[in-house]
N, C-alpha and C positions, 0 to 999 in steps of 0.2 A: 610419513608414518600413517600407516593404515589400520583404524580400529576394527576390528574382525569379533563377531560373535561366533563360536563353530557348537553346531549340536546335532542332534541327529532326532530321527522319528521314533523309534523302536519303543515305545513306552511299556515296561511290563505288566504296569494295569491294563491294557487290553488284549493281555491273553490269557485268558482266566486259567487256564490249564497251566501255564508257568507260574504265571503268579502263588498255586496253590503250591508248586513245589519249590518255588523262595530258593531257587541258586542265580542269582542275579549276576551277568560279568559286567563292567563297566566296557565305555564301546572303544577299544582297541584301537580300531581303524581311527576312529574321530579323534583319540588322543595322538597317534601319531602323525596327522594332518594340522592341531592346533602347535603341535612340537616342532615340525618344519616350518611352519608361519612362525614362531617366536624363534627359531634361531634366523631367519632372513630379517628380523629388526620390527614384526609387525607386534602393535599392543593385541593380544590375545585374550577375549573373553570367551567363556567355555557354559555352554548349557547340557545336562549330561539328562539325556528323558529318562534311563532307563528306570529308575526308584520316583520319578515327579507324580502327581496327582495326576494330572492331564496338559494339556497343551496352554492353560493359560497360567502356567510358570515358563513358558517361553513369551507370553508376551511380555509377561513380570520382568523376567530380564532384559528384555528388548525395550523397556522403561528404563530399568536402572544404570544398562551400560550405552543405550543411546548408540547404538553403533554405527559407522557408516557402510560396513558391507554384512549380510548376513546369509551364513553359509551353512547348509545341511551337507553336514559329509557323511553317510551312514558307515557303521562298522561292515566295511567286507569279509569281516574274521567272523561273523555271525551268519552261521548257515540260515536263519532265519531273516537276514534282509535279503540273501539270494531268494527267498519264496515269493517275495514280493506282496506279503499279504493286501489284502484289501485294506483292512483296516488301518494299518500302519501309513499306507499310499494316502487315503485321507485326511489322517492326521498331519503329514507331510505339505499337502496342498493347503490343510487351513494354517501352518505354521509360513510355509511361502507368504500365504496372503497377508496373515498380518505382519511380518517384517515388510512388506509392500507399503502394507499402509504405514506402520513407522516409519516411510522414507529412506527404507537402507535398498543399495541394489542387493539385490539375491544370487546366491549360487547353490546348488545341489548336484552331490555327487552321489551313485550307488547304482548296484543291480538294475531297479525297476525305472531310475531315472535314464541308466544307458541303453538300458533296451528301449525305451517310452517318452525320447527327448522332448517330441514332439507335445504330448501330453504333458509336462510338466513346464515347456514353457507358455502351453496353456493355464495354469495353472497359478501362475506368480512366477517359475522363476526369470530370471533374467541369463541365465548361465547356467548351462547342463554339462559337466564334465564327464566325460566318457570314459570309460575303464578307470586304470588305475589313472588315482587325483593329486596326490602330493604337488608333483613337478609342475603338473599343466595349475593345479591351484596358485604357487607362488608365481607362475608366471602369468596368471589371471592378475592376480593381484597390482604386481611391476607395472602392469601395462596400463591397468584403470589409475597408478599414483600420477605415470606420465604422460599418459594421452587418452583423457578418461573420452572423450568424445568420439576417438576413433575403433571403429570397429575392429577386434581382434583379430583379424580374419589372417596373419601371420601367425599365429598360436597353433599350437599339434594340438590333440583333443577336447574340444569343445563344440556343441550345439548351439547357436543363438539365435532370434531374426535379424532378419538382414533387411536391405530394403522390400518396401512391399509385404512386409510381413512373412518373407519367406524363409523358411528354417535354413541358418548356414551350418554345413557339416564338416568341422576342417580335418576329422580324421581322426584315427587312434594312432598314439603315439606310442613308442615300444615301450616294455614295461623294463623298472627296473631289477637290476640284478646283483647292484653293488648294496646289499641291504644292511651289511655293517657300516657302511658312511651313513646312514640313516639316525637319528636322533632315537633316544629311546622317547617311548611316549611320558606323554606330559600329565602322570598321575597326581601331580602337585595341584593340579585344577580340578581335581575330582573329591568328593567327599568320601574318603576311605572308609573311614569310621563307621558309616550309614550302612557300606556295604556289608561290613562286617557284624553291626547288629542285626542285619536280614539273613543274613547265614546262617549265626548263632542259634538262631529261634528251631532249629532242626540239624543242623548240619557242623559239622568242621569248616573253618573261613578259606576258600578258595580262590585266586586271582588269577587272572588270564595272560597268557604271554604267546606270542607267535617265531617260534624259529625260520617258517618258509613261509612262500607266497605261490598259491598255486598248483596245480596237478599236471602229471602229460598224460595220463588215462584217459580212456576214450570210451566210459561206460555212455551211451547213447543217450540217455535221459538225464544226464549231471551237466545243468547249464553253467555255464562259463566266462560271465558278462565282463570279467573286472580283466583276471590273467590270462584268460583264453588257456592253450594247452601249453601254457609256461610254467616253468616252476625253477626258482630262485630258493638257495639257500642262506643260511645267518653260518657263520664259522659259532663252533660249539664254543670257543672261547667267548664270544660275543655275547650269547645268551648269558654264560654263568654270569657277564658283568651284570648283567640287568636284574640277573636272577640274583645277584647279593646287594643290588640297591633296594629290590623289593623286601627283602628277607631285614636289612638293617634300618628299613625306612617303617614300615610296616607288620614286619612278622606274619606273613599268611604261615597258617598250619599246611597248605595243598596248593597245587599250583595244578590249572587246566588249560594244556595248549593246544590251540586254537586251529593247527595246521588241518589240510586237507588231510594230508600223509603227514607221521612224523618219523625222521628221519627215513628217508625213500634213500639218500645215497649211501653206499654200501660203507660202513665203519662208521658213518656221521652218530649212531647209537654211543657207538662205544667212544669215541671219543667224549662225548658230550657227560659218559658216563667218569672218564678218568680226570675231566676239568670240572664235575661235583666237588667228587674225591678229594686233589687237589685242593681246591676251595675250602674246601670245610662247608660248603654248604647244600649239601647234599638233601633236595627234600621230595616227599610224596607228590608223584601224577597223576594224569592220568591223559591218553591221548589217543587217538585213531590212528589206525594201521589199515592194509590189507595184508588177506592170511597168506598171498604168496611170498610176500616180504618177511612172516615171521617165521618162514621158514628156511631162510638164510643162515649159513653155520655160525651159531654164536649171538645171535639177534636177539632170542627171546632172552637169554642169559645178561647180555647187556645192558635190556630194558630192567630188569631187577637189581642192577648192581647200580643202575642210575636211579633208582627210588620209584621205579613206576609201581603203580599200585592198581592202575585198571587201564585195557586198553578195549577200546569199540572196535568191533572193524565191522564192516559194510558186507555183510554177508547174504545180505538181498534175500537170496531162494534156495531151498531144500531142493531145488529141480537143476539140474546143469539144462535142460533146455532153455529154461529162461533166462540163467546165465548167461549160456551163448546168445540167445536174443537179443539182451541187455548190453552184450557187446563188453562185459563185465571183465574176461580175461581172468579169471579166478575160476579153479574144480571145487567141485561139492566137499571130497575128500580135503582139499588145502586147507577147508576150513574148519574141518572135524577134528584134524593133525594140528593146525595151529590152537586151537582152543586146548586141546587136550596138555601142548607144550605149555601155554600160560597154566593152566592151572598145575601142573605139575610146578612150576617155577616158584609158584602163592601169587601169582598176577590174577586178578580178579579179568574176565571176558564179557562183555558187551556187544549181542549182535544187532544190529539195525538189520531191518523184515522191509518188503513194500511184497506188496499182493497189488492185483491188479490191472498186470504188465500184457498190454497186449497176446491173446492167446493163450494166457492161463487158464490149464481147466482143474477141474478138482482131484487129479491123480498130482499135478505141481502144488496146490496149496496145500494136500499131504504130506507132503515129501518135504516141506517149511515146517510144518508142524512135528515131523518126525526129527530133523533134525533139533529143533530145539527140544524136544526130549532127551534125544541122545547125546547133544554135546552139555547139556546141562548148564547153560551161559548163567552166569551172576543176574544178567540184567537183560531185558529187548527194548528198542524202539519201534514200534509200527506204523508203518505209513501206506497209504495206496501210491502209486504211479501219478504222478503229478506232471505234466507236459507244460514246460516252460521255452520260452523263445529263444531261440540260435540252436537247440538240439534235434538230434536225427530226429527224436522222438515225438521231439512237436509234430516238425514237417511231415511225420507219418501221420497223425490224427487230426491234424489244423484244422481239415475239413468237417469234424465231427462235433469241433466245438461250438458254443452254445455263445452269447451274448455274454456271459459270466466266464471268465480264463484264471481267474487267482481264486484262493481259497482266503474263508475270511482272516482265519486266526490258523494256528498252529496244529489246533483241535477239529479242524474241518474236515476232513477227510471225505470230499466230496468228489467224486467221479467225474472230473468233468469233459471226459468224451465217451465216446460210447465203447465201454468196456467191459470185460468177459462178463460182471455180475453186475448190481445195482449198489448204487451210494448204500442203501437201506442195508444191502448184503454184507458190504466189507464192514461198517460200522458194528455187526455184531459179530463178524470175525474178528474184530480187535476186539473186543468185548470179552469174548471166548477164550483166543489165544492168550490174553492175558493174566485171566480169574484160571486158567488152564497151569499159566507157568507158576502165579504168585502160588497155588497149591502145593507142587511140585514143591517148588523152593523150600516152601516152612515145613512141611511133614514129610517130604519125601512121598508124596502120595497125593491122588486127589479121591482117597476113600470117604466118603458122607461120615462112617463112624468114626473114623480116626478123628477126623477133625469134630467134631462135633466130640467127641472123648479131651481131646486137649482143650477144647473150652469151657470144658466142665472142669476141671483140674483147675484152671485158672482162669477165671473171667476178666476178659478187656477187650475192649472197643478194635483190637485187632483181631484176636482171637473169635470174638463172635463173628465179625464179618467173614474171617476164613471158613470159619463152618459155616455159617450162610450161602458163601461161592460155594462149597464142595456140594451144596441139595441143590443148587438152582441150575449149577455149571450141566447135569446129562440133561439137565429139560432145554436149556438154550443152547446144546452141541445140535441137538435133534431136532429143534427148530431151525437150525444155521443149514443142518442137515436137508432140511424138507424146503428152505428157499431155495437151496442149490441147485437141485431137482425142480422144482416148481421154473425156476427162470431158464436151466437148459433146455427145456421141454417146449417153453413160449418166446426164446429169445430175450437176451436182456433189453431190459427196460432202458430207453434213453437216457 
């Protein structure tokens, strides 16, 4: 019997910009990693960062449950361990060191540990599991209960030192595909309650669930550390069971899953929509898509009869050149057509933006800005072009990078190659874009009197701020205007 702590780094007090928006998931991946350890017979103890104060309520627990192995398995369902922030990576290293010091061996699984073994078993750990953890974790575990002294070096993916202090690399091992043998995760170790007074305080209570594992797209800048270009599906029957454990155990009002793509195989919608049905328990989503997919006969009508309520898709750029760049695989138009099919349906449209992208000039970051006028999306994410390791994209700009390769937090939106404009530029294109759309939205307009007339009618702290954006918004378009000009003329700045 092997006592096991499992937690992960992701704390959402340090990204202040989530934090303010309080939609907290609980970490998915780490629960279905401590749920395969407790069905092979192992005592499972569970440290969840994402709601802790900071990093010394993992040593708090590393007190009270005395463990003998302690494992970070970060959620892979969280596009934000794929970013690898910096500050999370730290918190990670000072969480390795002190299970060190409390005498457990260490393991770490995730994104920034499979690209960066090397680094982290500088760092504390004793065990760097590569891609997907599950399998190669229970059989990390098997092998320290029976021959703790001998070196794993028979085991599929794992990093260790070897003699001489030399890193052993035994490989990546295939991933899995049979995801309904899979346990559902172990929400019993998680403080449910908590998450749902963090919700409350703004929001409807939302919980996370993963149908697939994975993507086979080949957008050039989407790193791929865990599945590579795999993708594994859950049978829709599968899910609804998990989906009426949470529903009976729990009661979420909304459910957000977690998938890269959801349902990418052709009918996997619609069925998953008739085992709601069926079930009786049919409840509000919300999930990502791409718009070529929702343009399949019958697809966006399925997603409504299944209860979705809002779908994101990844619509990158207003420009098909940077699409094609991007290696994107999606037309400008797919995704005018899909958005226009969701809102016809009442499905709410969510586009994620990045600016940035090698080669962009200001006739592309137009052509972004025109389309989110014209499809009139519910909602945007912005990001600039971020170059992470194993993608084309890196290997195109590797050389341009600087000592500094991860962004701190979520909110950084730091340039860190040398790219069409300046860090300074894109930070007030988001800035812009977005006091741009929130106008739109509430008045249908970004007229100075309109708004500034509706906050006279009714004064509130939302109200004023929107007439505030609608005086400031042509002084900082015109600014945004005059850097763009200013840095094409001298060359962007490093």
């Amino acid at each position: 019997m092997t006592s096991v702590l499992v937690g992960q780094s992701y704390f959402l007090r340090f990204d202040e910009k989530l934090w303010r928006a309080m939609q907290p998931f609980a970490p998915l991946g780490s629960l279905y990693a401590a749920a395969c350890l407790r069905r092979d017979g192992h005592e499972v103890a569970f440290f969840d960062a994402m709601l802790a104060e900071s990093e010394s309520a993992w040593e708090a627990a590393l007190a009270r449950h005395r463990p003998r192995l302690a494992v970070l398995f970060e959620d892979n369902f969280n596009y934000l361990s794929k970013m690898c922030l910096l500050r999370m990576r730290e918190v990670a290293e000072r969480m390795l060191s002190s299970a060190r010091a409390a005498g457990c061996t260490t393991v770490t699984c995730g994104s920034d540990a499979t690209d960066n073994a090397a680094h982290y078993l500088d760092r504390g750990a004793d065990y760097v599991i590569l891609g997907e953890g599950e399998v190669t974790l229970s059989e990390l575990l098997a092998h320290l209960d029976a021959s703790p002294s001998v070196p794993p070096t028979s085991l599929t993916g794992l990093a260790f030192r070897g003699d001489g202090g030399k890193v052993v690399n035994t490989g990546r091992r295939a991933n899995l595909t049979a995801l309904d043998e899979l346990p559902f995760p172990a929400w019993d170790l998680v403080d449910v309650d908590r998450y749902r007074r963090a919700w409350s305080q703004h929001h409807h209570f939302s919980m996370n669930m993963a149908t697939t594992r994975g993507c086979p797209y080949h957008c050039n800048w989407c790193a791929k550390p865990i599945w590579g270009q795999r993708y594994a599906t859950r049978s829709a029957e599968n899910v609804v069971a998990e989906l009426r454990l949470l529903r009976d155990a729990y009661a979420p009002d909304h459910i957000t899953f977690a998938d890269d793509i959801f349902g990418l195989r052709p009918g996997w919608i619609r069925a998953y929509a008739d085992a709601v049905r069926d079930a009786g328990v049919r409840t509000p989503f919300k999930c990502l898509s791409r718009a070529d997919l929702l343009l399949r006969d019958g697809e966006v009508e399925a997603l409504r009869d299944a209860g979705c309520e809002t779908v994101w898709l990844g619509a990158e750029s207003g420009s098909q050149r940077i699409l094609d760049a991007m290696e994107k695989g999606t037309r400008v138009e797919q995704i005018r057509e899909a958005a226009r099919r969701l809102h016809a349906a009442g499905i709410r449209c969510g586009f994620f933006l990045q600016f940035g992208y090698p080669g962009e000039g200001p006739e592309d970051i137009a052509a972004t800005r025109r389309l989110v006028r014209e499809c009139n999306p519910d909602d945007i994410g912005i990001s600039v072009s971020y170059p992470l390791p194993g993608t084309r994209f890196h290997e195109r700009v590797v050389a341009e990078l600087g000592e500094r390769r991860n962004w701190t937090d979520s909110s950084d939106l730091a340039m860190l190659y040398r790219g069409p404009f300046s860090t300074a530029y894109y930070r007030r294109l988001h800035r812009v874009v977005h006091k741009e759309f929130r106008l739109r939205r509430e008045a249908g307009t970004v007229s100075p009197a309109a708004h500034l007339a509706r906050a006279a009618t009714s004064v509130s702290r939302d109200r004023l701020a929107r007439a505030r954006d609608a005086v400031t918004l042509p002084v900082e378009d015109a600014l945004l205007a005059r850097m763009q000009r200013r840095e094409r003329r001298a060359g962007t700045p490093a």
